[in-house]
N, C-alpha and C positions, 0 to 999 in steps of 0.2 A: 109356960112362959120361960121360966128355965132352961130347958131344953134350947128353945131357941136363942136363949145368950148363950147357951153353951155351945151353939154351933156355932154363933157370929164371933167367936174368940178363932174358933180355928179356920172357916171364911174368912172373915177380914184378912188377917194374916196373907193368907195365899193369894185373894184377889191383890191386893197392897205390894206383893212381892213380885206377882206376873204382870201387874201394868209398872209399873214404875222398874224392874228388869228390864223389859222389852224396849221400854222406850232408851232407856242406860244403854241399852248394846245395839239401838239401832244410832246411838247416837256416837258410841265406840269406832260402829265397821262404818259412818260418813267420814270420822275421822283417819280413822285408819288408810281409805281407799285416796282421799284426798295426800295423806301423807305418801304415800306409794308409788303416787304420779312422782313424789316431787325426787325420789331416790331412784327411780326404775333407770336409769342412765348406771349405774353403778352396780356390776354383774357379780354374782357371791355364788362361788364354786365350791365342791367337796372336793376337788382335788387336790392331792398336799403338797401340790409345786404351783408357782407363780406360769401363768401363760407367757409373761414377757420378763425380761429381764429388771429385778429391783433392787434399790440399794441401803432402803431400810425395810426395815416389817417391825409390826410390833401388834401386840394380841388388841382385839376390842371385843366385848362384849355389848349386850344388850340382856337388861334381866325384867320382867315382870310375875307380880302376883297375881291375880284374879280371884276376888270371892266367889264364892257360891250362893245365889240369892235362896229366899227361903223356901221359894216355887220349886225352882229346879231340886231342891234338896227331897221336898216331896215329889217330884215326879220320880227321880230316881229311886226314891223309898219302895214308891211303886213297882217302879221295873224290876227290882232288884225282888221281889216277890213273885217272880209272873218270868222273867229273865227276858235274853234278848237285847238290842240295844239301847242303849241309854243315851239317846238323839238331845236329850235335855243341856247335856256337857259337853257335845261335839261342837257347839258353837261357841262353847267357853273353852276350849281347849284353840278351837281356830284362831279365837279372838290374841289369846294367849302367845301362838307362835307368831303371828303375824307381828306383834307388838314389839315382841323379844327381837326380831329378826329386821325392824326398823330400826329401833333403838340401837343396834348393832351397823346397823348402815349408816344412822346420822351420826355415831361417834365415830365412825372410819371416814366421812366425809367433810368432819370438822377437823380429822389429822391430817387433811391433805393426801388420802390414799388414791391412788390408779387403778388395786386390784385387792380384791380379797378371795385367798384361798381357804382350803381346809375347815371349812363350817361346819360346823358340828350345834348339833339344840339338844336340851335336859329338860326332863321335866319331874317335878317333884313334887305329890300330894303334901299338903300340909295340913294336917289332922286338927281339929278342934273337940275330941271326943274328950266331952266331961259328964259331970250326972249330969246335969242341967239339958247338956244340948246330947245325948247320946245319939251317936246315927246319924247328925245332923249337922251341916256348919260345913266349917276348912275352908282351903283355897287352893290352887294351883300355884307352884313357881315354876315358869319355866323361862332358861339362860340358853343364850345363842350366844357361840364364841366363835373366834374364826382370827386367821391371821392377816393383817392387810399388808398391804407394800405400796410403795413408793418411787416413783426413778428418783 
């Protein structure tokens, strides 16, 4: 009998963290796609000159965090024993950039931008390694910068 509470501690957990995850990031990328439609009119270049002539520019950003649910923490635990990709965080890291690189197009679209060049994205692990949680936890930030312009 023991044994089996001592499973359902570490079960629960993960069933707990992979349903209510999945449904959180399916409910992310309806958001995300829907906002996507509403910016796709507005083209974001890496190149460091304007296509057309502008007569102000000025920097916008877009920053987001993302945690890491408790699932994915263990599935990578896993990978990371066994090697190979770690598929677990390719869709938190997706969810991430795409975020960062909207938030960067609705703050260029509420300055009244034409064009944005020179786009550049960062991304920065943010570590949670304490006793408690060793191995486990953190989040992603990642910031999309870029310069816009205006006739």
């Amino acid at each position: 009998m023991e044994l089996l509470i001592n499973l359902a501690f570490i079960v629960l957990p993960l069933m707990l963290g992979y349903f209510i995850g999945t449904a959180r990031e399916k409910k992310h990328y309806r958001s995300i796609r829907k906002r996507e439609a509403q910016v796709k009119h507005l083209p974001v270049t890496a190149q460091k000159s304007f296509a057309s002539e502008v007569s102000q520019a000025t920097l916008v950003c877009g920053n987001v965090v993302i945690a890491q649910d408790y699932f994915k923490a263990f599935l990578a635990g896993l990978r990371n024993i066994v090697g190979g990709r770690v598929s677990a965080y390719e869709s938190l890291l997706d969810r991430g950039r795409r975020e960062a690189t909207l938030r960067l197009k609705e703050q260029a679209i509420a300055w009244g931008t034409t064009e944005v060049a020179h786009f550049r994205i960062e991304t920065a692990s943010i570590s949670q390694n304490t006793s408690r949680n060793k191995g486990r936890g953190g989040s992603v930030e990642i910031m999309a910068y870029a310069t816009a312009g205006r006739s």
